[in-house]
Biopython code that builds the backbone (N, CA, C, O; Angstrom):
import numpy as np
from Bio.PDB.StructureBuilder import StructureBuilder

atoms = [
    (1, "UNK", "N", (-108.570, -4.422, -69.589)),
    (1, "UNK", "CA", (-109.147, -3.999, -68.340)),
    (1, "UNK", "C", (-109.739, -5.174, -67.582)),
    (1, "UNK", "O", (-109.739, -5.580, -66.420)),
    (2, "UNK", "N", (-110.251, -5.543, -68.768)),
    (2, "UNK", "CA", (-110.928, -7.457, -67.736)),
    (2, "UNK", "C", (-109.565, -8.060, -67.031)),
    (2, "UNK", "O", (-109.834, -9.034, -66.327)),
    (3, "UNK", "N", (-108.741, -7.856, -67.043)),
    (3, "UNK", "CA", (-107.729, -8.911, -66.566)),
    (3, "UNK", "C", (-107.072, -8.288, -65.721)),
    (3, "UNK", "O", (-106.198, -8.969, -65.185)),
    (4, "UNK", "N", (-107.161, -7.104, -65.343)),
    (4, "UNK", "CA", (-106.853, -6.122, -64.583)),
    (4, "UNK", "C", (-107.379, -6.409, -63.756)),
    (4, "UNK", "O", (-106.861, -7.020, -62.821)),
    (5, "UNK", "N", (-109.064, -5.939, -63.828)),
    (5, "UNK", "CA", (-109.719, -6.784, -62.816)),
    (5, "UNK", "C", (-110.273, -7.872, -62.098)),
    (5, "UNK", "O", (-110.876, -8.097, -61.049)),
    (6, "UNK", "N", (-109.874, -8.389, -62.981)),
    (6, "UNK", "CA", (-109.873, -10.137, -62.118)),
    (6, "UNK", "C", (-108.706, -10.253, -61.611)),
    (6, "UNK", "O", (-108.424, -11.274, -60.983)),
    (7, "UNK", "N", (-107.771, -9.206, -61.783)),
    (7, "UNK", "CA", (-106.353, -9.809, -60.632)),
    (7, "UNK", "C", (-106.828, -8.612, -59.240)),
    (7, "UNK", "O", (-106.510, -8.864, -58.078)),
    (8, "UNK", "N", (-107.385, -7.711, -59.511)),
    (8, "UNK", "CA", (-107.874, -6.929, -58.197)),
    (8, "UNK", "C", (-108.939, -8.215, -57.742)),
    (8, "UNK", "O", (-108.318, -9.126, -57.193)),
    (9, "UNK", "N", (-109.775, -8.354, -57.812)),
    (9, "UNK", "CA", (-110.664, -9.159, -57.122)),
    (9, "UNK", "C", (-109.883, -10.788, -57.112)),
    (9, "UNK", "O", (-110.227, -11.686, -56.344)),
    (10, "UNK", "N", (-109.117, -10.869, -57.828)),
    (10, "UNK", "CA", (-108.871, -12.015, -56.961)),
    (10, "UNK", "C", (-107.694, -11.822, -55.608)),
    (10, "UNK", "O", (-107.582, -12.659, -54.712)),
    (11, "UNK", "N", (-107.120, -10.926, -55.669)),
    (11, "UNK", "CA", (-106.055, -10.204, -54.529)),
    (11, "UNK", "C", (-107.563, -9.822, -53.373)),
    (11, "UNK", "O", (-106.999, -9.691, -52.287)),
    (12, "UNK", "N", (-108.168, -9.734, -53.272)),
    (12, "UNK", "CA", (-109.718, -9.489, -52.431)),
    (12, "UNK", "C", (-109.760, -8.175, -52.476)),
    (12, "UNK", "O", (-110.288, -7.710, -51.466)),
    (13, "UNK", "N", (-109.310, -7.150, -53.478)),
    (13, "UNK", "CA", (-109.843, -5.726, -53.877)),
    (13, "UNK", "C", (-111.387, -5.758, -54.558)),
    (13, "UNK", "O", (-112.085, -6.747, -54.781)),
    (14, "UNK", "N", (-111.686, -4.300, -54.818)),
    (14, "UNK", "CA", (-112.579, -4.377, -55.302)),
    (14, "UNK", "C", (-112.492, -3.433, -56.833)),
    (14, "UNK", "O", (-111.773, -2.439, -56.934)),
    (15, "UNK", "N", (-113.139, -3.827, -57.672)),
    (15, "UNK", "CA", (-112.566, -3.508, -59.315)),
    (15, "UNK", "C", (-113.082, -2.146, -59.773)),
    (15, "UNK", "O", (-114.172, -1.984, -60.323)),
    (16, "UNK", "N", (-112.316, -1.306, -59.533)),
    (16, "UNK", "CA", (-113.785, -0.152, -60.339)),
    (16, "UNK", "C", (-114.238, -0.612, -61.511)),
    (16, "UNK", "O", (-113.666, -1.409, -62.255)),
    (17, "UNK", "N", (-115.833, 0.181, -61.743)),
    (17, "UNK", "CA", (-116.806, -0.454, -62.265)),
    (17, "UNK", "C", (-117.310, 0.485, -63.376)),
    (17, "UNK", "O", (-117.939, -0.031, -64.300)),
    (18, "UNK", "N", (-117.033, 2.208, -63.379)),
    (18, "UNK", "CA", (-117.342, 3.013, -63.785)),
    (18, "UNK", "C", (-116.033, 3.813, -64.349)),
    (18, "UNK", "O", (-114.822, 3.746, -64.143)),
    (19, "UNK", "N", (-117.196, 4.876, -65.449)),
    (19, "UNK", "CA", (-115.943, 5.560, -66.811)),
    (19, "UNK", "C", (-115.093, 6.839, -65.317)),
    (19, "UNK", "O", (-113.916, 7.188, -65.223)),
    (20, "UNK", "N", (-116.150, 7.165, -64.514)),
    (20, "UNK", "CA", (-115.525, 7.916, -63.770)),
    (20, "UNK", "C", (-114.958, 7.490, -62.383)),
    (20, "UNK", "O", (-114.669, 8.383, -61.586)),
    (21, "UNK", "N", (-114.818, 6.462, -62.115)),
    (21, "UNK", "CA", (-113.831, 5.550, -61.466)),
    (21, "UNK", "C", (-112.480, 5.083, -62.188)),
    (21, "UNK", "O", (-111.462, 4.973, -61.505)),
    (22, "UNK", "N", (-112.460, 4.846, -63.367)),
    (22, "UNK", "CA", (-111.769, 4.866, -63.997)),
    (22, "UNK", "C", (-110.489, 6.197, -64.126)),
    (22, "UNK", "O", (-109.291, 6.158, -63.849)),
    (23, "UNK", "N", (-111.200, 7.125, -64.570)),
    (23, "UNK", "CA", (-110.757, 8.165, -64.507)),
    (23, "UNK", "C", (-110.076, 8.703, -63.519)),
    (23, "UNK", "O", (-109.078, 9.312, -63.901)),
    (24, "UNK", "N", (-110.338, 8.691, -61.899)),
    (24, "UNK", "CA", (-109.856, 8.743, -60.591)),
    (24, "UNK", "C", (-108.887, 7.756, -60.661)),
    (24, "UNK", "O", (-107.890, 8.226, -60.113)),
    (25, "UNK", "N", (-108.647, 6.560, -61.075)),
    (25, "UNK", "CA", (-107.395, 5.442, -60.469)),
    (25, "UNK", "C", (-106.206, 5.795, -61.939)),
    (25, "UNK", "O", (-105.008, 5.534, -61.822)),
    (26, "UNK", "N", (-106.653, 6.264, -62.947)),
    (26, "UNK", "CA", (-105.669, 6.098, -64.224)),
    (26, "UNK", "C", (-104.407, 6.912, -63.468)),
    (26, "UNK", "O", (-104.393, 7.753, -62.568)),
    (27, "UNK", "N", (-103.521, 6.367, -64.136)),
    (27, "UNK", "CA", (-102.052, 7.318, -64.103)),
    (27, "UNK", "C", (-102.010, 8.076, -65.466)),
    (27, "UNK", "O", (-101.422, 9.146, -65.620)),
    (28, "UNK", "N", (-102.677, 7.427, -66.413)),
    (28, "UNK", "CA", (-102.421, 8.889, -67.490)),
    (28, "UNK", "C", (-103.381, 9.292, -67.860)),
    (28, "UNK", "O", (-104.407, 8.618, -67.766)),
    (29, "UNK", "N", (-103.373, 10.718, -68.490)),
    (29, "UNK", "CA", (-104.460, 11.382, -67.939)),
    (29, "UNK", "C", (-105.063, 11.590, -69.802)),
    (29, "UNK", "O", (-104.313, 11.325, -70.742)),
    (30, "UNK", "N", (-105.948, 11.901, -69.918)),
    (30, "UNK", "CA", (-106.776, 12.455, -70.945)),
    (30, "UNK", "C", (-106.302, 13.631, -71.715)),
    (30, "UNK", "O", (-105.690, 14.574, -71.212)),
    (31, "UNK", "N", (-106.678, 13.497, -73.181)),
    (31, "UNK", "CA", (-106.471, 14.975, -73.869)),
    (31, "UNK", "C", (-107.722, 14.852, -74.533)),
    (31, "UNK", "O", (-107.747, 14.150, -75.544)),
    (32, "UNK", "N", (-108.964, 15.514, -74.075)),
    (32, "UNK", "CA", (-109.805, 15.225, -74.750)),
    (32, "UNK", "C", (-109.964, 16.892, -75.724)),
    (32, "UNK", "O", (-111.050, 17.321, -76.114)),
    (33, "UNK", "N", (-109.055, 17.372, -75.877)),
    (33, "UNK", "CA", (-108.894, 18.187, -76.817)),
    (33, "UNK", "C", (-108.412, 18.142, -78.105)),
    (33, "UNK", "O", (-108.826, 18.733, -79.103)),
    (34, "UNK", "N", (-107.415, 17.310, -77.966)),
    (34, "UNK", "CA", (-106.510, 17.206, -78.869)),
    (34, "UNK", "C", (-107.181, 15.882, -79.995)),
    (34, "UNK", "O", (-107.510, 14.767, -79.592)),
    (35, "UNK", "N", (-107.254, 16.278, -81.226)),
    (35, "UNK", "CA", (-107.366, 15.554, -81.971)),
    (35, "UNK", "C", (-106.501, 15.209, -83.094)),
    (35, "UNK", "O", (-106.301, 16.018, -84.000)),
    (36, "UNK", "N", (-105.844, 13.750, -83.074)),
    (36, "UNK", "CA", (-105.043, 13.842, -84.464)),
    (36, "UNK", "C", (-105.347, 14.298, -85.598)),
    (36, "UNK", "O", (-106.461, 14.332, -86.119)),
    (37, "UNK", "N", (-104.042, 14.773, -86.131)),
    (37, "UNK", "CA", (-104.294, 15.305, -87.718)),
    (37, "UNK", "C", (-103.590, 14.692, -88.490)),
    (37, "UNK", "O", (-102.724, 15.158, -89.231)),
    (38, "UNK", "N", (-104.082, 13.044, -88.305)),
    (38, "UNK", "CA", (-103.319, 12.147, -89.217)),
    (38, "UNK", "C", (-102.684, 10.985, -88.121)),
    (38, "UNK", "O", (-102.476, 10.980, -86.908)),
    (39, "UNK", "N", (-102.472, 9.875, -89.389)),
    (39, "UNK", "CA", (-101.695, 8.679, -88.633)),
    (39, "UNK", "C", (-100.395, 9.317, -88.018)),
    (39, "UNK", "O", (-100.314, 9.164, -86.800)),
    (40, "UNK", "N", (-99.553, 9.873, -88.503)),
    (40, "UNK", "CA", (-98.232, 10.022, -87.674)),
    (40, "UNK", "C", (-98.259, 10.844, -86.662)),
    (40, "UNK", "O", (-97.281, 10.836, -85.915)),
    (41, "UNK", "N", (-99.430, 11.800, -86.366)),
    (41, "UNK", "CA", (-99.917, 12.754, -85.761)),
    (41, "UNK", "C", (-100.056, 11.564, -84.502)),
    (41, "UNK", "O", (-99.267, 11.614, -83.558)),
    (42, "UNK", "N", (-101.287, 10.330, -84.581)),
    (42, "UNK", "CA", (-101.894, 9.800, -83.880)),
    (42, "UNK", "C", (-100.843, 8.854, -82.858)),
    (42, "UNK", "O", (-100.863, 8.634, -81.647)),
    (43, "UNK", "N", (-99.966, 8.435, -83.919)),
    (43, "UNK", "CA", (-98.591, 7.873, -83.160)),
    (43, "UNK", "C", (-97.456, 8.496, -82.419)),
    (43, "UNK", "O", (-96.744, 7.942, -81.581)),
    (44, "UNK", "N", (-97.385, 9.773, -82.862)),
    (44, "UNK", "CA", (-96.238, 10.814, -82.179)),
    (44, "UNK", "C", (-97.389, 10.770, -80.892)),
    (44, "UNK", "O", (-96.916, 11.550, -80.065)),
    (45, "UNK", "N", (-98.405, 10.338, -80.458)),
    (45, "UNK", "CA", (-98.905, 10.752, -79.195)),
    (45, "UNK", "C", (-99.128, 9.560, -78.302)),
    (45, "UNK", "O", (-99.165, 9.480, -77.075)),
    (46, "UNK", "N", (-99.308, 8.392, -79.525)),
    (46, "UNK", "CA", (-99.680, 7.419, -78.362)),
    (46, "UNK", "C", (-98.466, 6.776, -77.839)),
    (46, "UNK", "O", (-98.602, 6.064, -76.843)),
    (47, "UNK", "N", (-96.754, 6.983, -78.602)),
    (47, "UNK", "CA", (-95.773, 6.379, -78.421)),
    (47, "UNK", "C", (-95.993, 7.363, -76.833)),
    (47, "UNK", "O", (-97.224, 7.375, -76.817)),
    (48, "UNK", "N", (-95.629, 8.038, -75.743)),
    (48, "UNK", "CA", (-95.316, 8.633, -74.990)),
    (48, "UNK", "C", (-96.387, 8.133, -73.947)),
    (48, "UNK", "O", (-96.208, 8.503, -72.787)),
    (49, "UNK", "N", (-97.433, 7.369, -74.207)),
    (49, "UNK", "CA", (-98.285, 6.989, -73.087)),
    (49, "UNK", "C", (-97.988, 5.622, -72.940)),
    (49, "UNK", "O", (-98.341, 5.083, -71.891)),
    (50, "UNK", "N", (-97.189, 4.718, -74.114)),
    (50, "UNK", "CA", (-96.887, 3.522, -74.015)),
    (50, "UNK", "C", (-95.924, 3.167, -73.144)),
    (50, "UNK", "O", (-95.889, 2.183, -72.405)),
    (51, "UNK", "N", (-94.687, 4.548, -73.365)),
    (51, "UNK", "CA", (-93.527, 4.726, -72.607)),
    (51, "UNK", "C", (-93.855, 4.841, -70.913)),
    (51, "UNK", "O", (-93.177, 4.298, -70.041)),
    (52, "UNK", "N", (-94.766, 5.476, -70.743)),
    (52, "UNK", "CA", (-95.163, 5.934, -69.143)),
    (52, "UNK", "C", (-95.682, 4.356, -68.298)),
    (52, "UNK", "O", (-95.345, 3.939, -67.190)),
    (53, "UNK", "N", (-96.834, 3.596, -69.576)),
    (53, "UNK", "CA", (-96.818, 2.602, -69.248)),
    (53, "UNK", "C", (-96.069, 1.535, -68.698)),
    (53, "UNK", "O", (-96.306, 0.735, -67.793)),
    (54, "UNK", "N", (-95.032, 1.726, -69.521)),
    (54, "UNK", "CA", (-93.521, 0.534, -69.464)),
    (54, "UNK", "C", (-92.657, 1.211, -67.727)),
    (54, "UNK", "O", (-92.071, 0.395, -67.017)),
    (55, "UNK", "N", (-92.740, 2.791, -67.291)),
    (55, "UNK", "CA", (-92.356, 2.504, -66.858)),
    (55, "UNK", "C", (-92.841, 2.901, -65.367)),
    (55, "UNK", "O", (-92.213, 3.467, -64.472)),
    (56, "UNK", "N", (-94.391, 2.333, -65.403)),
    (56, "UNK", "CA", (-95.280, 2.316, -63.961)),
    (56, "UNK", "C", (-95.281, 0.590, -63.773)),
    (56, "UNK", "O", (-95.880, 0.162, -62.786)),
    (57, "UNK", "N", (-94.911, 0.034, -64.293)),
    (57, "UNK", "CA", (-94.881, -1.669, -63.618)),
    (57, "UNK", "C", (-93.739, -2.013, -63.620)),
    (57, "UNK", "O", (-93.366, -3.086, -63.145)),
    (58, "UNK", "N", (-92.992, -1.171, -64.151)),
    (58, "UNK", "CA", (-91.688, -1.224, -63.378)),
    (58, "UNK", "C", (-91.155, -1.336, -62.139)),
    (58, "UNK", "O", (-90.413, -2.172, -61.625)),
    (59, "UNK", "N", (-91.928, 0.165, -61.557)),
    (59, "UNK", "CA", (-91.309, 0.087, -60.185)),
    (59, "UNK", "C", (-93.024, -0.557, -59.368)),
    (59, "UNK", "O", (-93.343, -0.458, -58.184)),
    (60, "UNK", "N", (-93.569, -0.980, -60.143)),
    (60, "UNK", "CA", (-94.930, -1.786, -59.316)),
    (60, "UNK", "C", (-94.295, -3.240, -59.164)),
    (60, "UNK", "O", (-94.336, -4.005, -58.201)),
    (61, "UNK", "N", (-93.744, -3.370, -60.308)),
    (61, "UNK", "CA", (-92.929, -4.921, -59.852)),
    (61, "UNK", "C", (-92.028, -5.116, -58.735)),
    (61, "UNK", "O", (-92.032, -6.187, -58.129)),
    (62, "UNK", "N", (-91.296, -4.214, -58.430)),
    (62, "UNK", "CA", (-90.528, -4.199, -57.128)),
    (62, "UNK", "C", (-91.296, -4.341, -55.620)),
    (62, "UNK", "O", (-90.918, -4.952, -54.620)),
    (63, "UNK", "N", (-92.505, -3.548, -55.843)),
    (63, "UNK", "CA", (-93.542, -3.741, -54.687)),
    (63, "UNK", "C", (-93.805, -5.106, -54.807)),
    (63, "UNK", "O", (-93.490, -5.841, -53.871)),
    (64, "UNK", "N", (-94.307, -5.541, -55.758)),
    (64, "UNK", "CA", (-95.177, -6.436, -55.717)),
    (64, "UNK", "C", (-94.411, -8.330, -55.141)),
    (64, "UNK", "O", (-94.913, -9.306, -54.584)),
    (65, "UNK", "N", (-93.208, -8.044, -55.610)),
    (65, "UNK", "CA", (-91.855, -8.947, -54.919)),
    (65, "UNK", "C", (-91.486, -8.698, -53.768)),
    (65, "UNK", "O", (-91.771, -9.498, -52.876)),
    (66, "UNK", "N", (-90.834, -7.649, -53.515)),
    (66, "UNK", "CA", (-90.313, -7.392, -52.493)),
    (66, "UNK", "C", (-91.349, -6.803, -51.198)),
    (66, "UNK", "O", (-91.051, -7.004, -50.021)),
    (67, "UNK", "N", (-92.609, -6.045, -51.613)),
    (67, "UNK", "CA", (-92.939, -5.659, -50.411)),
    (67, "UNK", "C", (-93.990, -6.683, -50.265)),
    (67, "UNK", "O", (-94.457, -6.619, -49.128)),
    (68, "UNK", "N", (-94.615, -7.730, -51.077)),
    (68, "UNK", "CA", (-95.635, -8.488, -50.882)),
    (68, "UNK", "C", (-95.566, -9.620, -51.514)),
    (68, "UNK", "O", (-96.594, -10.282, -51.656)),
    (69, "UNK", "N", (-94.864, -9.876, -51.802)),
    (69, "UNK", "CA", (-94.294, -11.669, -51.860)),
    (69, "UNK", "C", (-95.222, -12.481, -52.947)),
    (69, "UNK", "O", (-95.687, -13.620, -52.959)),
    (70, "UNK", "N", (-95.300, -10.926, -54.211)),
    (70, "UNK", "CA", (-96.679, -11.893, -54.970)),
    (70, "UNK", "C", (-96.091, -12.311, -56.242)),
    (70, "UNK", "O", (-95.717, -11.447, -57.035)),
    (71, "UNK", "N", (-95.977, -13.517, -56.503)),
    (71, "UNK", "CA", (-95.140, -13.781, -57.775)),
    (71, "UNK", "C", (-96.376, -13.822, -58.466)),
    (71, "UNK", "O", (-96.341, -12.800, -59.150)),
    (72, "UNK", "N", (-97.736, -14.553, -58.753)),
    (72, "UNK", "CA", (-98.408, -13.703, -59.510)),
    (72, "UNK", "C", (-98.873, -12.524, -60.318)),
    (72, "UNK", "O", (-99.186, -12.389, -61.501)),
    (73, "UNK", "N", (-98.810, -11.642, -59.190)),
    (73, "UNK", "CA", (-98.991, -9.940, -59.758)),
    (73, "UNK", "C", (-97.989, -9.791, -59.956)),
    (73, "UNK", "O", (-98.014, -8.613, -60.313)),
    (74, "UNK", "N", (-96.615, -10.208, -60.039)),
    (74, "UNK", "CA", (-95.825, -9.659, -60.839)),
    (74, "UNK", "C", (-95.298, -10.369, -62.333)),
    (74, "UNK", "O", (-94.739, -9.815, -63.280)),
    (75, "UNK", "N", (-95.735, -11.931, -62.145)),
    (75, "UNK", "CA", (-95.773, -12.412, -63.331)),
    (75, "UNK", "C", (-96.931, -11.862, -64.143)),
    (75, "UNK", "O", (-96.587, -12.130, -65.294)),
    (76, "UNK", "N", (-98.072, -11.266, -64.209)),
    (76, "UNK", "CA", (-99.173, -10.294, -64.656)),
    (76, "UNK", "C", (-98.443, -8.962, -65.116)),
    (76, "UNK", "O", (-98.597, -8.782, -66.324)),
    (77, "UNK", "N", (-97.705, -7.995, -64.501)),
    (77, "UNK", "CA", (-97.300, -6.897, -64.435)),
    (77, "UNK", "C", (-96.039, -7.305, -65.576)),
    (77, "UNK", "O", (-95.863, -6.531, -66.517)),
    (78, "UNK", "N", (-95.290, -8.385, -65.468)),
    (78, "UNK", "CA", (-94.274, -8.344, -66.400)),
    (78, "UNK", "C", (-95.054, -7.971, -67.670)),
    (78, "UNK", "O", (-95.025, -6.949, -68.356)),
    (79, "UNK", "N", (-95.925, -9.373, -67.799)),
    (79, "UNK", "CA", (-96.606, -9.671, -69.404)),
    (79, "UNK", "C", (-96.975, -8.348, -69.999)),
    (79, "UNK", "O", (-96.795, -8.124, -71.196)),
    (80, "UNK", "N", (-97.626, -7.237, -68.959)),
    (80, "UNK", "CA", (-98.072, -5.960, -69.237)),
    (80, "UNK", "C", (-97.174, -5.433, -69.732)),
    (80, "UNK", "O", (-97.348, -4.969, -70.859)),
    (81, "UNK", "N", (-95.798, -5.293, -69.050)),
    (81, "UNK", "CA", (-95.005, -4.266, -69.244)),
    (81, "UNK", "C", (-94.213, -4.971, -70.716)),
    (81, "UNK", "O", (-93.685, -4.220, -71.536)),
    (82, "UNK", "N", (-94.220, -6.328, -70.883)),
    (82, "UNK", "CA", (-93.626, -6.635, -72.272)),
    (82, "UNK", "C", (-94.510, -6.024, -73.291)),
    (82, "UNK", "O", (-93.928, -5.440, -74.205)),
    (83, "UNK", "N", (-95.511, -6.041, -73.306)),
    (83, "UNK", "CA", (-96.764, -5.845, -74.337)),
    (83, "UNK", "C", (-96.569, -4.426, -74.495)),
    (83, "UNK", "O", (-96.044, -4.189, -75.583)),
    (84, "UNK", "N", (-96.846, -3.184, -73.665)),
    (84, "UNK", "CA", (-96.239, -2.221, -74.045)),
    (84, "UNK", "C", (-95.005, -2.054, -74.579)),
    (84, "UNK", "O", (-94.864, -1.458, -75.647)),
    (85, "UNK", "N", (-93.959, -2.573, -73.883)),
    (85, "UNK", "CA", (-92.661, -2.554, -74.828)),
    (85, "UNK", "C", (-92.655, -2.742, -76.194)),
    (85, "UNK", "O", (-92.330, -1.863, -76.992)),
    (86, "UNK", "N", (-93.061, -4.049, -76.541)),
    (86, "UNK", "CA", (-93.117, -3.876, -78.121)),
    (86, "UNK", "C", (-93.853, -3.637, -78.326)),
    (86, "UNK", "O", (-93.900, -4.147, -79.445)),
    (87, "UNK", "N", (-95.015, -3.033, -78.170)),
    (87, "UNK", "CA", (-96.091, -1.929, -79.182)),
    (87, "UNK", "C", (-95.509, -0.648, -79.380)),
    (87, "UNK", "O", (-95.730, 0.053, -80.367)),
    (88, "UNK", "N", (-94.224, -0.132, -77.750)),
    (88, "UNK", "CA", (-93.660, 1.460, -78.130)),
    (88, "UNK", "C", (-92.721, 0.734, -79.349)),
    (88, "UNK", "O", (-92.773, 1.066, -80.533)),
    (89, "UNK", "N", (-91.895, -0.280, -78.816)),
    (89, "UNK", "CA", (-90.934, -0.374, -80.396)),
    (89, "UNK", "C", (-91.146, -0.130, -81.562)),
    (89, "UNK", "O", (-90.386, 0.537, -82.263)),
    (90, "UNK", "N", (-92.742, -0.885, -82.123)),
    (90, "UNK", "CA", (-93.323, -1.149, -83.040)),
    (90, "UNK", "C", (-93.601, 0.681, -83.756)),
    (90, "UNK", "O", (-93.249, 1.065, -84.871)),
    (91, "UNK", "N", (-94.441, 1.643, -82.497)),
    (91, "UNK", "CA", (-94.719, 2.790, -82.850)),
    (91, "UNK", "C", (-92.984, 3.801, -83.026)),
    (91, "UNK", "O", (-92.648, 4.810, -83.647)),
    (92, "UNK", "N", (-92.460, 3.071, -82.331)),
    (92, "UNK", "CA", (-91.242, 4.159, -82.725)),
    (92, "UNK", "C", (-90.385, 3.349, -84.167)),
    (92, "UNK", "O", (-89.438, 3.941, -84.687)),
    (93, "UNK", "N", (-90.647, 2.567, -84.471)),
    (93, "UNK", "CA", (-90.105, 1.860, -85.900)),
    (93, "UNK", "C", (-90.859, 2.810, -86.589)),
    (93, "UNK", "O", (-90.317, 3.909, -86.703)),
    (94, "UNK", "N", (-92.177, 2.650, -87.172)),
    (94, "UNK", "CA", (-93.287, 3.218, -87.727)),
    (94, "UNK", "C", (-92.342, 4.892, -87.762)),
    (94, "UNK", "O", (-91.622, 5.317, -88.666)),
    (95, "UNK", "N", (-92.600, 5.375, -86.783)),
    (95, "UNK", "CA", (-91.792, 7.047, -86.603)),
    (95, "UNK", "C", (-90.748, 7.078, -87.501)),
    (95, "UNK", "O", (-90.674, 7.993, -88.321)),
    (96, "UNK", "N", (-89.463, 5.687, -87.419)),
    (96, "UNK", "CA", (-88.476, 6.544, -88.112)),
    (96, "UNK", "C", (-88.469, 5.925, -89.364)),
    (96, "UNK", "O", (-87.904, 6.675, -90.159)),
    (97, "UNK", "N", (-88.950, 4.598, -90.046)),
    (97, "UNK", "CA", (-89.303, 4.890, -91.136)),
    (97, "UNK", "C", (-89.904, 5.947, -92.058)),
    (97, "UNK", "O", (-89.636, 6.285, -93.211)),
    (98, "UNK", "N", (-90.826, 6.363, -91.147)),
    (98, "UNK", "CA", (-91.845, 7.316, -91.872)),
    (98, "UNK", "C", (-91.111, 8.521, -92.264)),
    (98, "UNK", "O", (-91.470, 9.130, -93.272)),
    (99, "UNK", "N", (-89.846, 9.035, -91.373)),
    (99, "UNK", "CA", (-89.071, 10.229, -91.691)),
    (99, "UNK", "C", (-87.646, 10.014, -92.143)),
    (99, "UNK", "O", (-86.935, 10.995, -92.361)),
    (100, "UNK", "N", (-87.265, 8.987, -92.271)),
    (100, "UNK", "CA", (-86.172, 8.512, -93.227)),
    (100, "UNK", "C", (-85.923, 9.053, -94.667)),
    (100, "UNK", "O", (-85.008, 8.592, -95.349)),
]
sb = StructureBuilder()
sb.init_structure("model")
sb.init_model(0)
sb.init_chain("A")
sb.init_seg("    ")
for serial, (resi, resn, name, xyz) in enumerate(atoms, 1):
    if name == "N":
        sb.init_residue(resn, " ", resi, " ")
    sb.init_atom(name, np.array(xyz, "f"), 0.0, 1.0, " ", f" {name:<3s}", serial, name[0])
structure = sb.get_structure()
């Protein structure tokens, strides 16, 4: 999140600061119901938010080139979107070992 926001404030935005600011800008949303019932439990849920991740800087990278000429924020947005990539790999390895 720190690096998130030091690329908003350095673009001259301003960073939200709060859990419920936070909450208003996220793209994925909360299950504050749901509690795992177990490691594979905990991974069958977080693989699908990693995936959503990978593919919101996707099409943010296209803005960020083409409609605003920022090779920064999109060299930022790549690194993001690699880092999710292999953490979903990593959680979907984990998955099919586990049921092999």
């Amino acid at each position: 999140m720190d690096d998130v926001a030091e690329g908003v404030r350095a673009l001259g935005g301003v960073a939200a600061g709060s859990l419920e600011e936070f909450r208003k800008l996220a793209r994925l949303k909360e299950s504050p119901s749901t509690v795992p019932l177990g490691s594979t439990h905990m991974i069958e849920s977080l693989l699908p938010d990693h995936e959503a991740l990978i593919a919101y800087p996707r099409s943010d990278l296209e803005l960020s080139v083409d409609r605003f000429h920022d090779a920064g924020t999109n060299n930022f947005l790549t690194d993001l979107w690699e880092r999710h990539e292999k953490t979903a790999w990593m959680l979907r390895a984990h998955l099919e070992e586990r049921y092999r």
